[in-house]
BADREN-453926 format. One record per residue (C-alpha): x, y, z. Coordinates in pm, whole numbers, plus 32768, in hexadecimal, padded with zeros to 4 digits. Layout:
ATOM      X      Y      Z
ATOM      X      Y      Z
...
***
This chain:
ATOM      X      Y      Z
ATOM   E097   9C45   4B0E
ATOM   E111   9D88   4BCF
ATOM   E0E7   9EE1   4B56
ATOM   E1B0   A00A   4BC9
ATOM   E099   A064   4CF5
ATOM   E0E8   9F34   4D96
ATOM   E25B   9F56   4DAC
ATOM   E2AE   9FC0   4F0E
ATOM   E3FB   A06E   4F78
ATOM   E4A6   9F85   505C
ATOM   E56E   A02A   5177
ATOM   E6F8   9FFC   5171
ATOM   E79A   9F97   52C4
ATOM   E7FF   A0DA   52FE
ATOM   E6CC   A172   52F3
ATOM   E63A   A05C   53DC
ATOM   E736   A0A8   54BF
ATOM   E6FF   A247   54FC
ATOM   E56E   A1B6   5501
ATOM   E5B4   A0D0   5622
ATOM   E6AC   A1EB   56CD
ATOM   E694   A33D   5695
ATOM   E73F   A435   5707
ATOM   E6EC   A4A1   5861
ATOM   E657   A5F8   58A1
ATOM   E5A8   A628   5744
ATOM   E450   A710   5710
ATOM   E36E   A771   562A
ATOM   E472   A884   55C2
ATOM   E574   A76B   5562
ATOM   E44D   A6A1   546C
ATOM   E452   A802   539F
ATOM   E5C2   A80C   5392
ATOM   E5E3   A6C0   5351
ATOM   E4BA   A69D   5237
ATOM   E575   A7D7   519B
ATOM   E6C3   A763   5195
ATOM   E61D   A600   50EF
ATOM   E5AF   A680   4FE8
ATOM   E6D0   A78D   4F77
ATOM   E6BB   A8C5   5064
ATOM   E815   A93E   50B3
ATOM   E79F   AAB8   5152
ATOM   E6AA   AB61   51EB
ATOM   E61D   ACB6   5214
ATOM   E54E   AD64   5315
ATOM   E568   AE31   545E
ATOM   E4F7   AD6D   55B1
ATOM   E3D0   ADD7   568E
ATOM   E343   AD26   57AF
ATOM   E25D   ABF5   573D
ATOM   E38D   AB83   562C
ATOM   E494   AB78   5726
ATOM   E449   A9F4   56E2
ATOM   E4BC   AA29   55A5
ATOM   E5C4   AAE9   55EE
ATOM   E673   AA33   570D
ATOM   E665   A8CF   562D
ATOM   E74B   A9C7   5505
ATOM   E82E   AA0D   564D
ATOM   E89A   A8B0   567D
ATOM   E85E   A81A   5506
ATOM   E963   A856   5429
ATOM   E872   A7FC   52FF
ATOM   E81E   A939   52A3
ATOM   E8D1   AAAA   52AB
ATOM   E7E4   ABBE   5328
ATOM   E825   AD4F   52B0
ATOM   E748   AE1D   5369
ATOM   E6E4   AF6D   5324
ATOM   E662   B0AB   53D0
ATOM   E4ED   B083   5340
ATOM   E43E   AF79   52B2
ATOM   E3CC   B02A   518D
ATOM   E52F   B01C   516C
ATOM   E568   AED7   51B8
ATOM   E45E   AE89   50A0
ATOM   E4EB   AF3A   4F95
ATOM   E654   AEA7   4FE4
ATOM   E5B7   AD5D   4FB3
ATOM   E511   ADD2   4E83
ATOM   E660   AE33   4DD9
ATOM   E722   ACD5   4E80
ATOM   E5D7   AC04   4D9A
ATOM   E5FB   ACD3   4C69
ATOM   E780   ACB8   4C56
ATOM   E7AF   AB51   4CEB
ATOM   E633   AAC4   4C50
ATOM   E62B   AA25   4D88
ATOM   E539   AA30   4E98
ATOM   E584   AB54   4FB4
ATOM   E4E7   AB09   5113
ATOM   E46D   AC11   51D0
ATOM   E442   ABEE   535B
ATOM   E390   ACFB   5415
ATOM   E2C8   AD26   5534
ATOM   E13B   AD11   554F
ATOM   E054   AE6C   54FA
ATOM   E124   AF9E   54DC
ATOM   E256   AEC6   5483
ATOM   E1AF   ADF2   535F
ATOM   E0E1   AF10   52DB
ATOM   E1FC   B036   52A2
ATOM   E25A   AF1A   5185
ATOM   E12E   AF77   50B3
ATOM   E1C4   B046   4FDF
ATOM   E2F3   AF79   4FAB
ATOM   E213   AE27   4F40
ATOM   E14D   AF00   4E66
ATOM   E288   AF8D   4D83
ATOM   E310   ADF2   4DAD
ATOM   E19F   AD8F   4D1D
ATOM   E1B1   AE8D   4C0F
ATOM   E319   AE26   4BAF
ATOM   E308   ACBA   4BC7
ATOM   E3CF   ACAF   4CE9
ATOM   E3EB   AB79   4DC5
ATOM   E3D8   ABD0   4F22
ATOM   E35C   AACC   5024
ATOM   E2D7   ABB0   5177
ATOM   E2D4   AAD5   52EF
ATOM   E240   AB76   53AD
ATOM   E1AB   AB68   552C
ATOM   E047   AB3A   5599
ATOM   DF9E   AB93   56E4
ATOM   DF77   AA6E   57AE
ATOM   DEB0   A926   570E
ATOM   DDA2   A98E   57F3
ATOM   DD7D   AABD   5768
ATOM   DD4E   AA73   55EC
ATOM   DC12   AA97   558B
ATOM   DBA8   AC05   5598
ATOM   DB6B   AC07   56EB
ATOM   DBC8   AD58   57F2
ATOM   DCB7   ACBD   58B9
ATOM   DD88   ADCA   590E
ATOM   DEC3   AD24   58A3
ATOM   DFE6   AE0D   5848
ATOM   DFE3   AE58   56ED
ATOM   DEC9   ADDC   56A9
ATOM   DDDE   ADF9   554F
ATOM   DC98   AD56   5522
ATOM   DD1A   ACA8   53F5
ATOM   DE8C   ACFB   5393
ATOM   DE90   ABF5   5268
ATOM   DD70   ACA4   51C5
ATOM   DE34   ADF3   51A1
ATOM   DF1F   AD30   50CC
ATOM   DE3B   AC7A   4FFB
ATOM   DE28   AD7B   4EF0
ATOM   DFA9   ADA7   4EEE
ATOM   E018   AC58   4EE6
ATOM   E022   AB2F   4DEA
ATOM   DFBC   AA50   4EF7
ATOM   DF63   AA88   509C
ATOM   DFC6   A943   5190
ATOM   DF4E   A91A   52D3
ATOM   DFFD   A818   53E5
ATOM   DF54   A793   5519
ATOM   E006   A674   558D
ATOM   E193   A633   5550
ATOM   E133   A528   5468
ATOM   E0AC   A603   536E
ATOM   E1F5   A6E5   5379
ATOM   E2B2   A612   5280
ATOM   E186   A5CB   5183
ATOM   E141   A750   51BD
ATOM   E293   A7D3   514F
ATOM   E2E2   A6ED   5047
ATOM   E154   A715   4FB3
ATOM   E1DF   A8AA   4FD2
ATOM   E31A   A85D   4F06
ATOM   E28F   A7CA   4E04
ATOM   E184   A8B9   4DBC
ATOM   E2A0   A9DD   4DD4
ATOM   E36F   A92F   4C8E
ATOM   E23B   A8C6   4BD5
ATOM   E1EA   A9A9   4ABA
ATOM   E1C1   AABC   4AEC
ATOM   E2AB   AAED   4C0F
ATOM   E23B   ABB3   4D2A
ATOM   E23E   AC0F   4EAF
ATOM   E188   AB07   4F7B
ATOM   E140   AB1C   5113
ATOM   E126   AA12   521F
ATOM   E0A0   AA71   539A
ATOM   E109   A999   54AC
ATOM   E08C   A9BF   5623
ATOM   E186   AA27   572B
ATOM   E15B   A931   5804
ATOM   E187   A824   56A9
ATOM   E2A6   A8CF   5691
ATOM   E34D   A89A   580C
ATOM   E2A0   A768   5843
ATOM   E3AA   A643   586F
ATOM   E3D3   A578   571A
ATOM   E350   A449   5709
ATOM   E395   A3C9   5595
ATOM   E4D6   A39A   5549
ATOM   E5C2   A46D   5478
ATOM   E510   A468   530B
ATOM   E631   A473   51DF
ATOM   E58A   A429   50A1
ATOM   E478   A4CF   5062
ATOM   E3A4   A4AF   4F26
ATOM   E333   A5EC   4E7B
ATOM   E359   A609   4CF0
ATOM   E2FF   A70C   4C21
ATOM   E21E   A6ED   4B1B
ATOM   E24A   A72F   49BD
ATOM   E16A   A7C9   48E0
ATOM   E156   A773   4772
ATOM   E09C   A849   4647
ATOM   DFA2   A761   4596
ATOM   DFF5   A6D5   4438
ATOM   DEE8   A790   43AE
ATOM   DF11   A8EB   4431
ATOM   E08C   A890   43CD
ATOM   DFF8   A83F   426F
ATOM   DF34   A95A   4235
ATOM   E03F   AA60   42B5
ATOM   E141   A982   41E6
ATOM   E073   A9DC   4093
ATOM   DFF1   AB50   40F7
ATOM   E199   ABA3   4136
ATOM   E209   AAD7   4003
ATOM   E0E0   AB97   3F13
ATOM   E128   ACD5   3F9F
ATOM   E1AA   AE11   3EEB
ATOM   E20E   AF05   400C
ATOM   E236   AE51   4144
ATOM   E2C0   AEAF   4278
ATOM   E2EB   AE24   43C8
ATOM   E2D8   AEE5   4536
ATOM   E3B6   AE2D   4611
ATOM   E362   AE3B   4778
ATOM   E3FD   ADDC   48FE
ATOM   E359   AC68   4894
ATOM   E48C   AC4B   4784
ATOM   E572   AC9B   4891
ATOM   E4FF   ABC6   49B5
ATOM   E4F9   AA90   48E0
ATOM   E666   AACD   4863
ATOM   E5D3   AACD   470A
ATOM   E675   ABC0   4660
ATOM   E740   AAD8   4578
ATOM   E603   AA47   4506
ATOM   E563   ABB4   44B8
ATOM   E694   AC1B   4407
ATOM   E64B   AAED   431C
ATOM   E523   AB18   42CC
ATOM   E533   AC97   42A1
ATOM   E679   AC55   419E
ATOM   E588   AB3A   4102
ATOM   E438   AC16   40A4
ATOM   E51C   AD20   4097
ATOM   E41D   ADE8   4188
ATOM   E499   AF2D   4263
ATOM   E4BC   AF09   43A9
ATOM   E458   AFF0   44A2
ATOM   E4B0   AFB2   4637
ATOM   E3DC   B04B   4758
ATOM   E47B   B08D   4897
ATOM   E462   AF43   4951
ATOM   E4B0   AEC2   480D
ATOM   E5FC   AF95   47DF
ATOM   E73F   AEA4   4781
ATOM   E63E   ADA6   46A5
ATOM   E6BF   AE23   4573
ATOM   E80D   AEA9   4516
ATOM   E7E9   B02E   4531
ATOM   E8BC   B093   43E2
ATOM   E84F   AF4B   431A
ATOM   E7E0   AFE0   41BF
ATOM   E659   AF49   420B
ATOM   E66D   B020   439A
ATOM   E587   B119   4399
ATOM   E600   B131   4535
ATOM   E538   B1C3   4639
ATOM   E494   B2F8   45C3
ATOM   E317   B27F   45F2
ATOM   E2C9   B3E5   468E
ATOM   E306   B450   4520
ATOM   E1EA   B48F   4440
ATOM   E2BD   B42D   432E
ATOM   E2FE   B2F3   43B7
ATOM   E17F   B2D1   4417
ATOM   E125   B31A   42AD
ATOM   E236   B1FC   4208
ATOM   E1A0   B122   42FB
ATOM   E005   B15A   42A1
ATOM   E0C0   B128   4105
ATOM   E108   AFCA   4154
ATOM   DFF0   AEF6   40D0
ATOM   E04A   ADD8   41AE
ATOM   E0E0   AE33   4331
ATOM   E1A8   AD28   43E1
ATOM   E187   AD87   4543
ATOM   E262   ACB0   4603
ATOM   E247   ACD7   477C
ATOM   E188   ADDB   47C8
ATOM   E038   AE72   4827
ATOM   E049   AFAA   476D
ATOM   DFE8   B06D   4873
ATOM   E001   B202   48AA
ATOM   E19B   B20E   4876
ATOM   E1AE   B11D   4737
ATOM   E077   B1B7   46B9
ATOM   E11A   B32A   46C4
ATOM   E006   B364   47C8
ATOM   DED7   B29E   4704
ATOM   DEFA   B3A1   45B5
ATOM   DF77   B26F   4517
ATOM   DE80   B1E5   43F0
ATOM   DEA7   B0D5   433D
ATOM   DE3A   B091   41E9
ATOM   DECA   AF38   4192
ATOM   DE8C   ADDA   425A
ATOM   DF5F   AD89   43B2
ATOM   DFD7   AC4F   443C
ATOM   E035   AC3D   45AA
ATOM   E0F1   AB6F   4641
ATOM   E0EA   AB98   47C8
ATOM   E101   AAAC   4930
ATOM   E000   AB7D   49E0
ATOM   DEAF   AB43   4950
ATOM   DE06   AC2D   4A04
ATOM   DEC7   AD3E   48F5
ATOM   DE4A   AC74   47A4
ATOM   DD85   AD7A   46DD
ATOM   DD83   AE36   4801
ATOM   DD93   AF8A   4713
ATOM   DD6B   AF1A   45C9
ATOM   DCEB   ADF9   4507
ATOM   DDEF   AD00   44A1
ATOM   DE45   AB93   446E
ATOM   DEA4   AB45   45E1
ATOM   DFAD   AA2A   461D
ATOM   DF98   A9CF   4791
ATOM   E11E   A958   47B0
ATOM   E25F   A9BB   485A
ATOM   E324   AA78   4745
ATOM   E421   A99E   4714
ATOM   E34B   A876   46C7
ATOM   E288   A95A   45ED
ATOM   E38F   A9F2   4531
ATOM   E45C   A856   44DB
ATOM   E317   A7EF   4487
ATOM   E2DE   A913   43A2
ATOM   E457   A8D8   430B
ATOM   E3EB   A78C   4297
ATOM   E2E0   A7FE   41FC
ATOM   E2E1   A94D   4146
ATOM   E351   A95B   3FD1
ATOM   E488   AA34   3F8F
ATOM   E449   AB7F   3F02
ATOM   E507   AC8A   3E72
ATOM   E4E6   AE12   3E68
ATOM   E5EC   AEE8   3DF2
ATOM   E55F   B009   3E65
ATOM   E522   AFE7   3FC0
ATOM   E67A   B053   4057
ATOM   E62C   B185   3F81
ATOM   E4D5   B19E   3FFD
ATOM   E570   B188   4154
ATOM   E684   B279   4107
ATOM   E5AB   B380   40B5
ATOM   E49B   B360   41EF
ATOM   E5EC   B3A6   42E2
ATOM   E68C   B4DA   4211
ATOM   E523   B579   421F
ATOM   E522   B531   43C6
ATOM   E67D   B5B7   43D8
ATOM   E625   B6C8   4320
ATOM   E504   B713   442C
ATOM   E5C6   B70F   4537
ATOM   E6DD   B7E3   448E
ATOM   E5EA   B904   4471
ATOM   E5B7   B937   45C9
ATOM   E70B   B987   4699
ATOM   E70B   B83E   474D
ATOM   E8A3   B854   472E
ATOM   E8F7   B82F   489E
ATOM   E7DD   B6E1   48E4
ATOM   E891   B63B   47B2
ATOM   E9E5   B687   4836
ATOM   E990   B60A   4972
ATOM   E90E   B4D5   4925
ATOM   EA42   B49A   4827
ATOM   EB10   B4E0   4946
ATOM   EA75   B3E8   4A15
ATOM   EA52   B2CF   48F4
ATOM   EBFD   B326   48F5
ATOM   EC44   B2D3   4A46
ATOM   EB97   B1AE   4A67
ATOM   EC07   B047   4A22
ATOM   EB6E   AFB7   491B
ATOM   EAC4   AE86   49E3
ATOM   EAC0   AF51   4B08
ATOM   E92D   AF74   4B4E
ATOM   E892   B0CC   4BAF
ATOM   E73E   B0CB   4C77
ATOM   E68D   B25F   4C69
ATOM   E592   B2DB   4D04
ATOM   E46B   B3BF   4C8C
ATOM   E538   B4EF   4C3A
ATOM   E551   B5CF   4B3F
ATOM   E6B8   B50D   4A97
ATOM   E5EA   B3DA   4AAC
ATOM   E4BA   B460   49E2
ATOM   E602   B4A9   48D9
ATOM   E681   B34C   4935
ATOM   E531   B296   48EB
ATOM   E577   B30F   475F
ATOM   E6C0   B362   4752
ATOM   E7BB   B254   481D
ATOM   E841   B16C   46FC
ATOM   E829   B02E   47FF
ATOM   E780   AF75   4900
ATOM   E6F1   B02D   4A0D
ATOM   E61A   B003   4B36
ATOM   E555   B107   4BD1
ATOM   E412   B12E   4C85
ATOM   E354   B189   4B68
ATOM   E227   B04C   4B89
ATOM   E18E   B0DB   4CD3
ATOM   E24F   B242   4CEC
ATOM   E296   B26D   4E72
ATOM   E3B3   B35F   4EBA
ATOM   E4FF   B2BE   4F73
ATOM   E542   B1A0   4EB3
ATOM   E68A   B1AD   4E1C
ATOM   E76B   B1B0   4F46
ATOM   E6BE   B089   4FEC
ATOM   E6BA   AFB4   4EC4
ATOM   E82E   B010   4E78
ATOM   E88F   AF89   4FBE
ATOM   E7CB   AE40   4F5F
ATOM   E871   AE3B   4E05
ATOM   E9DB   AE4B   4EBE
ATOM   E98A   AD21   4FCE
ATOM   E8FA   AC59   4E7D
ATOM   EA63   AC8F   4DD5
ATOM   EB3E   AD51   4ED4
ATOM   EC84   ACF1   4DAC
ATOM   EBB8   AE38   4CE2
ATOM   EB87   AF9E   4D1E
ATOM   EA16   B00F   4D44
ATOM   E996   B171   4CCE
ATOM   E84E   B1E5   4D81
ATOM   E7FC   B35A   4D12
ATOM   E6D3   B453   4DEF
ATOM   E698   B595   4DE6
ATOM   E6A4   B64C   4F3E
ATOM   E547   B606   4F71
ATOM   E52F   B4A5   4F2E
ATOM   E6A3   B455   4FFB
ATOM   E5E7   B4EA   513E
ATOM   E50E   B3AA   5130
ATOM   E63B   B2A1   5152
ATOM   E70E   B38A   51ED
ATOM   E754   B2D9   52F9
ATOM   E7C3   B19C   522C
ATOM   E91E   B234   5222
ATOM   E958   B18F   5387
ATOM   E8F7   B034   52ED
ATOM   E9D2   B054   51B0
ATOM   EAFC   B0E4   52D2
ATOM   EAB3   AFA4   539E
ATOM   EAA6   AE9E   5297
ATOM   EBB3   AF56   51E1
ATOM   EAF9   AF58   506B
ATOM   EB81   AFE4   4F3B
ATOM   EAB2   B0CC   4EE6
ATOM   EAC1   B225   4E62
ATOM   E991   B31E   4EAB
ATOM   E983   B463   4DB7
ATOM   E873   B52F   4E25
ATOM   E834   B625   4D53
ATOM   E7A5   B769   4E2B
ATOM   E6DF   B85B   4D7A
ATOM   E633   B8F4   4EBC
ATOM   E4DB   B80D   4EC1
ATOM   E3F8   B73D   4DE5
ATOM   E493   B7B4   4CB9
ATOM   E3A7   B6DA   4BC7
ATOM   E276   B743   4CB4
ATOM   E2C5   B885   4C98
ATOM   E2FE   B886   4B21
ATOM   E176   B81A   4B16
ATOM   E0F1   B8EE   4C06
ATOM   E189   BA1F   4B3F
ATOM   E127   B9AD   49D0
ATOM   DFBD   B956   4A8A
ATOM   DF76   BA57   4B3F
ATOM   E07E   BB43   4B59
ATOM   E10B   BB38   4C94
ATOM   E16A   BA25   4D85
ATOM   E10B   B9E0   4EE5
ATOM   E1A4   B8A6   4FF2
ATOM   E2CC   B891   4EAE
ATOM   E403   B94A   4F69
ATOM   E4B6   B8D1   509D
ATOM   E5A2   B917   51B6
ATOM   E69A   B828   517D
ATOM   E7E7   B7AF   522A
ATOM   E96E   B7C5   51C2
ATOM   E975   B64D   511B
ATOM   EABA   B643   5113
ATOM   EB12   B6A6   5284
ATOM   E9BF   B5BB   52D9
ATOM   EA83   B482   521A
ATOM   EBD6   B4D3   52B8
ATOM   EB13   B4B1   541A
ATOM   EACE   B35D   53DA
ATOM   EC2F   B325   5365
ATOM   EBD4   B325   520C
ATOM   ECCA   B3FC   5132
ATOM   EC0F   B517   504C
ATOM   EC6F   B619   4F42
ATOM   EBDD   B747   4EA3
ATOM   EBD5   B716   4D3F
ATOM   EB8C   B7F7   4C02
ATOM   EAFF   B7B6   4AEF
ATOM   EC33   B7DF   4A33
ATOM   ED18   B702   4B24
ATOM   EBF2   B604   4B6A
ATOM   EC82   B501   4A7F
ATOM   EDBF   B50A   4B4B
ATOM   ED5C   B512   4CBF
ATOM   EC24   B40D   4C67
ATOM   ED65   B314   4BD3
ATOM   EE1D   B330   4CDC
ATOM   ED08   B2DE   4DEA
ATOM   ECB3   B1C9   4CFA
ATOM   EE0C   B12F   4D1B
ATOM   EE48   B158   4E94
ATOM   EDBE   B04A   4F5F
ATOM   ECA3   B059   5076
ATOM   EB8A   B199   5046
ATOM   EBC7   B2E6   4FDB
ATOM   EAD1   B420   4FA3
ATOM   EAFE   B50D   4E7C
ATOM   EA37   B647   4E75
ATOM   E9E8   B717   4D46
ATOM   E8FE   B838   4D70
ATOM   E848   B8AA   4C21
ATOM   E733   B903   4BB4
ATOM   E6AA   B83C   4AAF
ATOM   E588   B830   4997
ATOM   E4B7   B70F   4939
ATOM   E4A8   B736   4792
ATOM   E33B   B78B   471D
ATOM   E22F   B675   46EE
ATOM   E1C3   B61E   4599
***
């Protein structure tokens, strides 16, 4: 009798063949490559430094895998960030060991809170000096791995070149299972330089794993949605990553249940379908539809501080959640928690939920976004609304915009009527250009929108040489209001006066044309023109609109 753990993969003659005689002049830095390019990798991020020249010389003579560098690698991390989250492939991420591997930080912690899967080489110190030991070694940190640990879905540490290809592809599949997320492998520099002695490693084994809701949570939530009255369902970034949005649609038309989207959740749900209640969870009349519904169909997400309208959200009815990371079941409120990747979640709900009908829920619906535009109608937001219209103009409708944390993307967060991507899960300033440029190597046949304001474009500033170099379409608006425009909105409202808000700044669009990067001056009443145009030319291009503008008032 033989069962499926005794079958054994046979090698072809092929592979016997590069065994016996592998290429000459190999190293550790050609088993990453190689274990990389086995399993799917087609790029690679990062920004060289000393102990990963290893990994950096086998790139120079592999034609496996194309590298982009940038100018930082916080930048570098963010741009594979973006390249996951459009492509839903694994990004790797080589940098160098201490300063190198820890300015990524804050890059893996925005890919962690947005599900992005990001797979970080980097260098060690010496095998010698592993261990927490003061060696004195260059870059050196007691424990490097251990700074990641709280970052990372998963930390990897390689000794010996044998463990390199068992070490990457144990990192790949941990960065596609549910709930996708940054993972980080260390490798010694002298693991990295030493001569090769394995041969050249092709197929790699590293599946994801699935992750199924159990019949009887499925049951349960079946009968609470099919009983209900007034329910509703939050859709989250979960809908989104699993490509679900078919299946929510379904379901939503089937219970007939409103549909509300947060922001990583924005494109789950047709934004002028009669059940769309949009974005507008910083509403309180959105907050106070959704603590009506006697059952809540949250459908990945954690309801944390943005989909909560900053925790004021009560509910009165029961919740069901459906979400991949189970450290965010019940996390804020008490509900039925399904532990399954949405997708899975949502067909299994499909087959089970009774069909419902309510007559009155478009209405219901209807009346919840007349009261919000009346809101923000009372409060001479004209120009913001204009703006963003403008913007939502120019661009190409599957044309994907990445925005930093700035004022228009507070707006954008409620008000953009598709898809986004911002750095709204861990909130670190200089995202958008960064990730832009990762969007345009993921599909260079598309035009990429990143949007800053003049203090967040300072922090990727530099970038403009990389999207120069690698000649990326991608247009930069950078709106300049003088400072931290949001920050100083809070600091005035708070405490009436601001302090570390306003800065010196430079001439963006003479800085852009130094790198050979073609800018314009824009106005708000010409922006939908001049951001076109930039749009449609190919390679980078800056546009520059100075206003001043006003977040509308919290409810």
């Amino acid at each position: 009798m033989t069962h499926d753990h005794d079958l054994v993969l046979r090698p072809t003659d092929r592979q016997t063949e590069a065994a016996l005689n592998p290429p000459p002049g190999r190293t550790g830095g050609d088993l990453v490559v190689e274990a990389l390019a086995g399993l799917g990798a087609s790029t690679v991020f990062g920004l060289p430094g000393q102990h990963a020249l290893g990994l950096f010389d086998a790139l120079r003579r592999s034609d496996l895998l194309r590298y982009v560098g940038l100018r930082t690698e916080q930048n570098a991390g963010f741009a594979a960030d973006a390249y996951g989250r459009v492509s839903g492939e694994v990004a790797p991420l080589f940098v160098s060991t201490g300063p190198g591997a820890l300015l990524t930080l804050p890059a893996l912690q925005e890919a962690a809170a947005a599900s992005a899967p990001v797979l970080v080489v980097s260098s060690q110190v010496p095998v010698a000096g592993l261990g927490g030991g003061r060696h004195g070694y260059l870059h050196e940190l007691p424990d490097q791995k251990a700074v990641f640990r709280d970052v990372v879905k998963s930390v990897h540490t390689v000794r010996t070149q044998s463990q390199i290809p068992s070490a990457i592809a144990a990192a790949w599949e941990s960065a596609l299972s549910v709930p996708h997320g940054p993972v980080y492998v260390e490798i010694p520099q002298d693991v990295l330089l030493a001569p090769a002695r394995l041969p050249v490693v092709t197929a790699a084994d590293a599946m994801p794993h699935e992750l199924a809701p159990l019949p009887e949570l499925t049951a349960l939530a079946a009968d609470l949605l099919t009983k209900a009255e007034r329910p509703v369902i939050i859709a989250g970034g979960g809908v989104v990553r699993a490509d679900a949005a078919g299946k929510l649609r379904a379901l939503a038309e089937r219970i007939d249940a409103p549909v509300v989207c947060t922001v990583g959740g924005k494109g789950a749900f047709p934004w002028e379908h009669p059940l769309s209640l949009q974005s507008w969870l910083e509403d309180r009349h959105t907050t106070a539809f959704l603590e009506d519904a006697d059952v809540l169909l949250v459908v990945g997400s954690g309801l944390g501080e943005m989909s909560s309208n900053y925790h004021t959200f009560a509910p009165r009815g029961r919740i069901v959640q459906v979400e991949a990371d189970a450290g965010k079941l019940e996390s804020n409120h008490p509900a039925i928690g399904l532990h399954a990747d949405a997708r899975l979640a949502l067909q299994a709900l499909l087959e089970t939920v009774g069909e419902r009908t309510d007559e009155q829920a478009a209405g219901r619906v209807a009346e919840v976004l007349t009261a919000v535009r009346e809101r923000l109608d009372s409060q001479e937001l004209a120009l913001e609304q204009r703006v963003l219209a403008a913007i939502r103009d120019a661009l190409p409708r599957k044309a994907p915009s990445f925005w930093d944390m700035t004022i228009l993307a507070y707006w954008a967060w409620s008000a953009w009527p598709g898809p986004l991507h911002s750095a709204q899960g861990a909130g670190g300033l200089g995202y958008a250009y960064p990730a832009a440029l990762g969007a345009a190597v993921a599909d260079p046949t598309t035009p990429v929108l990143a949007v800053s304001g003049d203090g967040g474009a300072l922090y990727s500033i530099a970038e403009l040489a990389t999207a120069k170099q690698e000649s990326l379409n991608v247009t930069w608006l950078i709106v300049d209001d003088g400072g931290y425009g949001i920050l100083r909105e809070y600091m005035t409202d708070t405490f009436g006066d601001t302090e570390g808000t306003e800065l010196t700044r430079p001439d963006f669009v003479a800085l852009a044309e130094s790198f050979g990067v073609p800018g314009v001056r824009t106005s708000p009443e010409a922006l939908r023109e001049d951001l076109a145009a930039a749009l449609a030319a190919p390679g980078p291009r800056v546009v520059v609109l100075p206003a001043l503008l006003r977040m509308f008032k919290p409810s």
